[in-house]
Steps between C-alpha positions, in 0.01 A plus 500: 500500500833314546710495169709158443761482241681212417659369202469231284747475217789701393706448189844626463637562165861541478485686854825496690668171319193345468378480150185341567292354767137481614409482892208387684424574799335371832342661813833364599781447256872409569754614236821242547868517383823551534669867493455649174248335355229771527311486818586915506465535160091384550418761764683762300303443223139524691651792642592661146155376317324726768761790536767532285755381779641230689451343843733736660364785290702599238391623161619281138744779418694391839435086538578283191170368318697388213648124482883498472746307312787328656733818397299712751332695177085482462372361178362697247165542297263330820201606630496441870139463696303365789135417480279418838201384547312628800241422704322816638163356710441210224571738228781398189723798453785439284793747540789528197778726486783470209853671491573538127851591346459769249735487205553738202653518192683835414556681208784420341574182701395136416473345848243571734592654847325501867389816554312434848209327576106479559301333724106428417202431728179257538315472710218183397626526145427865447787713425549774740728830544719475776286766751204283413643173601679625802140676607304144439764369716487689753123452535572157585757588820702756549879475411642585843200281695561210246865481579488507887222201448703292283862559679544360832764721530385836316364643837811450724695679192293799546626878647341515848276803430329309224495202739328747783268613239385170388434354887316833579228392245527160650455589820160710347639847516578592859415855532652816677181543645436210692839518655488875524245434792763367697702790599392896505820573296458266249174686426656853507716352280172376233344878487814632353523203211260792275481191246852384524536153580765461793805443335477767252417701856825402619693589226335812502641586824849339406546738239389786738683374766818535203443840413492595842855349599629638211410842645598411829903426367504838323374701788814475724707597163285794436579608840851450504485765157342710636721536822830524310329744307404737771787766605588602860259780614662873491496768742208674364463788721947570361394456211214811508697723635774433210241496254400906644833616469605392163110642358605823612874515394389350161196801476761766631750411159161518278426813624860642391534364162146604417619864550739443213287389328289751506732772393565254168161475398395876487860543251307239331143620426656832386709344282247307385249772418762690285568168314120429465486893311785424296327125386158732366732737271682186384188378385394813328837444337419210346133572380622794343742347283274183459237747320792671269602157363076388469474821296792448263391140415138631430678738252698242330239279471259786345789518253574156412109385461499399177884334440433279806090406336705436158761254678213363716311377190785354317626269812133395545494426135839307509341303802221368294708396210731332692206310696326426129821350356598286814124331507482485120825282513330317744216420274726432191689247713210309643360441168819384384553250783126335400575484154843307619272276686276410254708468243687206760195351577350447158897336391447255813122395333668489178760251571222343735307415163827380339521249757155392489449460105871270590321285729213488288708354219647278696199363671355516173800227396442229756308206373393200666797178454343162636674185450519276229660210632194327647460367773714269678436211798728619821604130576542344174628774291260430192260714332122470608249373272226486705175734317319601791847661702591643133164663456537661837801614448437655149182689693706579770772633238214686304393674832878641588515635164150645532590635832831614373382689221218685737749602730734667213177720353419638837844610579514616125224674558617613840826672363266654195307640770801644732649639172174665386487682836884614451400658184209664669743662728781601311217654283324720773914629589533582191177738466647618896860579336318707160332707733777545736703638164200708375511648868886569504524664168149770579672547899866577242328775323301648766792556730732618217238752444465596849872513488468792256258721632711465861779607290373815358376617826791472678651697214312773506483517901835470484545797267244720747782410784778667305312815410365579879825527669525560875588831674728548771374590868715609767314301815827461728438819707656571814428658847722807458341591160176582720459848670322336749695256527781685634296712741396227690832365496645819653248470831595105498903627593393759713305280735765198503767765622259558834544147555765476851629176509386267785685485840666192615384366835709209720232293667774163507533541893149559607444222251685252633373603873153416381623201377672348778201655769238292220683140542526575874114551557441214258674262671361655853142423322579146385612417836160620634327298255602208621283509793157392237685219365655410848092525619374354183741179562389477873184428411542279184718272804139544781301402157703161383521416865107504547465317170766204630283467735172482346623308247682238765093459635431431194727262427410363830105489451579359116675221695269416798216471197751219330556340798107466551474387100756216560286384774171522316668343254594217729237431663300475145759260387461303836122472394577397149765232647258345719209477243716373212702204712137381587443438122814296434605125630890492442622884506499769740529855410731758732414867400823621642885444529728535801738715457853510719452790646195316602280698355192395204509593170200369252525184302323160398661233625386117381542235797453133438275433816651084401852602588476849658756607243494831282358371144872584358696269770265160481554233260352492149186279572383701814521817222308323207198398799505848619447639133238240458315642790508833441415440131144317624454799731547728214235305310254461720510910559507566122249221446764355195704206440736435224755216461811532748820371363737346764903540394712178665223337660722186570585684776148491659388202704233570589281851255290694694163454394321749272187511254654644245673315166807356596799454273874344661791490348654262592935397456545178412785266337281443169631606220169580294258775638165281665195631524279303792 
């Protein structure tokens, strides 16, 4: 079912300059005036009841809603809204929106300030959030639909893409299929789509086609490394027989200096075996005289028992007198910090009762003063006799003193009460504080008593220390005091004299022989290694050669398959081109530029089939027709019609007809906005 929209009424409420001002409208309507008068200012505002924007589509933050003084500044503290009244199929919908400023008062400050703004939603009188309204008004057209059939020119301002897009459902969605059947390759072309449409196909191989040049430019680099990186080939077959001679030399000057060596080592092991006999009566040394000084110190000991037991229970006695006196101090002084704090806390509730049987007295003082004087007229400065006000005021009088003298028992009362609770307080401190004394004066004589009996212990231990006196040991013994001792000494300087001293051997010439024969044959073999690497590069070179050119078919298959796209592609287009300019009466559509290399390159190109001019290079009449008729194709596709505003239709002889609500505006000399 075909949807018509059109629109009845609008009001505009300090919109734009306009502060208010309520428009009806025709199937036709003509809005009349001079420049400035608000012909714009009307098709903004349908435009912002709908969507938020204006006719060229900018949002309120960027295009001024608010009316402006002649200092260029917006006035304050207005709401600003639009309300239309639509016609959807015979049904009333009434649309309102309303830009409020939002103003707040801050602490400390007396004037209000704007602190940004709110804008509020109906939609038939119901109050709506904003993803409600916009949702209800979408269901009536959609936002990008609605403004290509209400703008001549909104089409023609399009990208091309979206302008190929749009004609391709117009033309009733030409497929690759049907135009796939016209060449073989075109089809090859469909089997390897694997769900892709044909564009995304072709960027597919684009970015394949990239990563394949890319490897392509680093190839002949790689190459070029790898050739200043190989060294000249040697003479291998020199280089052998070099290698030979220096192995043998080099084994010949081993040979000798092992013989030296030889000789050294057997002086060695002798040596060493005498040494080794000489370590095991060293060690007998030492056990022996290790055992003399164990058995002296046993002796001692034995001797000494009971003077060392004596001294070991009078330090362990000291120990635990000192450690009784330390934490009985401890004790003494934390009952004697408590007592200090009670005794503070019950002077604070003391003088806290002092104060409060003072502002009891004083409290207790006040009484009630009303005035004698009568009372006396405001105007006329006399006193009033009238009985009724002077009975009223003698109740009223009677009621403040009644009042008055309520409120001073409670807070008597009140500060009885607080005082009372003092009392309490200092009382249950004070039973705190006689125990705490009770406490320190038992803890006094139990540790002076303690003190005692620690005393006369240590006294008497003290008194066992004097009377077990040690002995003297003799426990610094030496080796030559042993028998023993000195025999095994006697066979330790016998076998050290058997000792010969080592001969000296000069291997410094056959030494540095081997050494220069070594770097020789090392630098024979690193010559002859060279031939792997020098192999090893040859082949890396056979390897990026093959791959250049495997990867140059590639590049060249990648291509072939976007040369066959572009001509799908094309001939699609070509379809599309001839099906949509069947559907339209003033405009042509050209799917492709010419380029000056004279090749095509994809576009959508508007032609007035009136003048044969591009839609950008004929005159302003010729454009507003040619949006006219691609707006009533647009309908009748989308089966929708909304009201189409036309911007200086003065300019227009002769307005292409359409079925669709038409609103001019129209420049004129009047001075005063028309409505016709």
């Amino acid at each position: 079912m075909k949807k018509d929209v059109t629109v009845k009424e609008m009001t505009l409420l300090n919109f734009k300059g306009i502060q208010k001002r309520t428009i009806k409208f025709g199937q036709t309507t003509e809005i009349r005036g001079a420049n400035a008068t608000g012909k714009s200012t009307i098709n903004d505002a349908f435009m912002w009841v709908l969507f938020g924007k204006d006719a060229h589509g900018n949002g309120d933050t960027k295009f001024g809603i608010k009316t402006v003084g002649p200092d260029g500044k917006a006035y304050e503290k207005l709401d600003h809204e639009v309300t239309a009244i639509l016609d959807v199929n015979g049904e009333e919908v009434t649309l309102r929106r309303c830009y409020t400023e939002k103003w707040v008062t801050k602490r400390g400050s007396s004037s209000p300030v704007l602190e940004g703004h709110t804008t509020d939603y109906f939609y038939n009188g119901v109050p709506l959030k904003e993803g409600e309204y916009k949702a209800k008004i979408n269901a009536l057209i959609e936002e990008q639909l609605f403004k290509m059939i209400t703008n001549p020119l909104h089409f023609a301002g399009l990208d091309w893409p979206v302008q190929r897009e749009i004609l391709l459902q117009i033309a009733g969605g030409v497929s690759y299929e049907e135009i796939a059947n016209s060449k073989d390759e075109f089809k090859a072309i469909l089997t390897q789509l694997s769900g892709k449409d044909l564009a995304e196909f072709k960027a597919e191989i684009s970015a394949r086609k990239k990563k394949i040049q890319e490897e392509l430019t680093k190839i002949p680099t790689r190459i070029d490394e790898i050739t200043r990186n190989t060294p000249v080939t040697p003479d291998y077959a020199a280089l052998e027989a070099e290698k030979e001679r220096l192995s043998k030399a080099l084994e010949a000057v081993e040979t000798a200096m092992n013989d030296k060596s030889k000789a050294n080592r057997e002086h060695y092991e002798k040596a060493q075996a005498t040494q080794k006999e000489i370590n095991g009566y060293r060690s007998e040394q030492q056990n022996i005289l290790f055992e003399a000084k164990q058995a002296a110190q046993k002796e001692g000991y034995e001797k000494n028992a009971k003077a060392n037991e004596a001294k070991n229970q009078y330090e362990a006695k000291k120990r635990e007198f000192d450690s009784y006196i330390a934490s009985s101090d401890r004790e003494i002084s934390d009952i004697n910090r408590n007592i200090s704090t009670i005794e503070a806390d019950i002077t604070t509730l003391t003088n806290k009762v002092i104060d409060k049987r003072k502002e009891w007295s004083q409290k207790d003082e006040e009484t009630y003063q009303v005035s004698t004087t009568g009372l006396t007229c405001p105007i006329y400065k006399t006193l009033c006799s009238d009985a009724s006000v002077l009975q009223m005021d003698s109740e009223a009088k009677g009621k403040a003193k009644k009042a008055f003298e309520e409120a001073k028992e409670k807070a008597l009362t009140e500060i009885h009460n607080a005082g009372c609770e003092l009392n309490n307080q200092i009382a249950e401190k004070n039973k705190v504080l006689s125990g705490l004394r009770t406490q320190l004066t038992e803890r006094t004589a139990e540790i002076s008593n303690k003190k005692t009996e620690y005393t006369t212990e240590l006294g008497r231990l003290s008194d066992l220390v004097k009377n077990t006196p040690l002995e003297e040991v003799n426990t610094n013994i030496k080796g030559e005091d042993l028998p023993t001792w000195n025999e095994l000494e006697a066979k330790i300087k016998t076998l050290s004299a058997s000792i010969e001293e080592e001969p000296v051997t000069d291997n410094s010439e056959l030494t540095a022989q081997k050494r220069s024969l070594t770097a020789e044959l090392d630098e024979v073999k690193r010559k002859l290694s060279l031939r792997s690497v020098i192999e090893s590069n040859e082949k890396r070179k056979a390897e990026l050669l093959s791959q250049e050119k495997d990867l140059a078919q590639q590049k060249a298959d990648l291509e072939k398959q976007e040369f066959v796209i572009d001509d799908f592609t094309k001939a699609r287009m070509e379809e599309v081109e001839r099906r949509v300019n069947e559907k339209f009466q003033l405009v042509r559509f050209r799917m492709y530029s010419q380029q000056i290399n004279g090749g095509e390159k994809p576009d959508c190109i508007l032609i007035s089939k009136t003048t044969g001019a591009k839609f950008l290079d004929t005159n302003n009449a010729d454009k507003i027709n040619i949006g006219l008729d691609i707006i009533n194709t647009l309908c009748d596709f989308h089966e929708v019609s909304a009201p189409i505003f036309i911007d200086n239709a003065e300019g227009v002889n002769e307005v292409f007809p359409v079925s669709s609500q038409l609103i001019k505006l129209i420049v004129t000399t009047e001075k005063e906005l028309t409505i016709v």
